[in-house]
N, C-alpha and C positions, 0 to 999 in steps of 0.2 A: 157763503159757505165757510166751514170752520176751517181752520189751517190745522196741520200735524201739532202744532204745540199747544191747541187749543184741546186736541183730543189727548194727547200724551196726559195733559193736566187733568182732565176731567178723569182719567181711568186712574192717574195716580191717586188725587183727591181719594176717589171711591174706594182703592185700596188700602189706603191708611184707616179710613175712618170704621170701614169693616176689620182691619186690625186691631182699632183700640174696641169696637165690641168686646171684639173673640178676648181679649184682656183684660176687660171689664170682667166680663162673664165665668172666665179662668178665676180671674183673686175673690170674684161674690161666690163662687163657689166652695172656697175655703171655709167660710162662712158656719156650713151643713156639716162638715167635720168632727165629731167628736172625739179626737185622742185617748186610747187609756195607757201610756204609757207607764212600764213599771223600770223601779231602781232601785239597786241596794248597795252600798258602801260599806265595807268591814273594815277595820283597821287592826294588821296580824299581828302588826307590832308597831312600837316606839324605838327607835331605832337609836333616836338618841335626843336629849332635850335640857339643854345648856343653854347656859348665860355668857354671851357676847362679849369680848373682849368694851366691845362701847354700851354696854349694858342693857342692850334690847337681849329679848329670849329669843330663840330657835328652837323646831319641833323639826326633826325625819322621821317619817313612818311608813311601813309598808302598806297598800291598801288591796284591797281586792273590789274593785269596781265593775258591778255587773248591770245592764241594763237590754232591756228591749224598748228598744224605740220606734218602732218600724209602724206601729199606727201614727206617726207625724208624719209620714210621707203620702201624699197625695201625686195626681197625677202633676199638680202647679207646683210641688215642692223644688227648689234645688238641691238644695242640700241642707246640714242641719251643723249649728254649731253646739255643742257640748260642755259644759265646765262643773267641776267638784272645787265646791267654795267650803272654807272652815269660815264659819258664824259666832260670832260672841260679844256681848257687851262689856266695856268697863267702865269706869266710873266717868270718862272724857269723852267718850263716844257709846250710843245707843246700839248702835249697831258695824260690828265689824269686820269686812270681810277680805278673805285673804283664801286666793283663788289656788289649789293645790297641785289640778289637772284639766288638761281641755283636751278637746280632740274635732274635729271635721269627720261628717259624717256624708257621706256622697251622694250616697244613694241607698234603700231599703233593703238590698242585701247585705247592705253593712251592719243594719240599727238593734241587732242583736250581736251583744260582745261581752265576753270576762275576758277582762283585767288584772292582774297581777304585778304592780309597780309600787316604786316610792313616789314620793309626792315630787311634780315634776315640776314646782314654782316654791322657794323657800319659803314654810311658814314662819312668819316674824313678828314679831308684837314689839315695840316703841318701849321697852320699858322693863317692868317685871311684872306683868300683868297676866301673865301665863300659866304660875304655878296652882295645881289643882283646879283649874279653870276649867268649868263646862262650857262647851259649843255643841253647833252642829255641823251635821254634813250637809251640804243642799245640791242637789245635782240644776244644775240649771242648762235650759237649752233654748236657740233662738232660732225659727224654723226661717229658713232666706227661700224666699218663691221665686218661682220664676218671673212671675207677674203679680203685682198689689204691696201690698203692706206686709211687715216681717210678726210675727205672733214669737210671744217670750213667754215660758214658763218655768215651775221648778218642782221637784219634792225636795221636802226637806226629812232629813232624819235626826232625829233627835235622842241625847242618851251616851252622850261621849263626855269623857274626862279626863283632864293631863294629868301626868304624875303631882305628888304634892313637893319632891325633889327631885333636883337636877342630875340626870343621867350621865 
């Protein structure tokens, strides 16, 4: 006959391994999700955009950050992370990016929000590579589940441009 630990084990065994279904079946369900989240970024103003005492440039601006994001969240979601990146090339690097605002997104009564701030991480460019410089805005988001794989996406906006002088 089996002993108490023989059965403790067997019903434990049985219950994890029907746990990692249910979690399997939870993250493969993300799967079927199609997102159509929307975003838009304004920028009201240049608040101020000077050259560095150690000669890199600085940009402040005020934005207006509006977004629905409430189709990323699923039943498997945790929560979502958020960020508005300024994007631009120069001649040393392809691709530049320099993160403005982020935010933590909880839950789907949150994923609809306007925004009204300055940029809440200093923009800074290496250099003098700034002036009359076109970038973009890219809103970027990383959905954290509760169970499986994390999915990253972004819009990007395009159609912004610094001053040609220093504020």
């Amino acid at each position: 006959m089996h002993s108490f630990g023989h059965r403790a084990n067997a019903v434990a065994t049985f219950a994890v391994t029907i746990l990692a279904a249910m979690c399997f079946a939870a993250s493969f369900s993300d799967n079927f999700n199609t997102p159509t989240p929307t975003a838009s970024v304004k920028i009201l103003n240049i608040n101020w955009f000077q050259k560095e005492a150690n000669g890199n440039d600085e940009v402040s601006m005020t934005l207006n950050i509006s977004a629905d994001l409430s189709s990323l969240f699923t039943w498997n979601t945790k929560q979502v992370f958020v960020f508005v990146a300024a994007e631009y090339e120069t001649s040393q690097n392809a691709l530049n990016q320099v993160s403005l605002w982020d935010g933590i997104i909880p839950a789907k009564e949150h994923a609809k929000f306007l925004i009204h701030t300055t940029n809440k991480y200093r923009f800074i460019d290496q250099g003098s590579n700034l002036k009359g410089k076109e970038f973009n805005l890219t809103m970027h988001w990383h959905i954290m589940p509760k169970t499986g794989k994390m999915f990253a996406d972004k819009i990007v906006m395009t159609g912004y441009r610094l001053p040609e002088q220093y504020r």
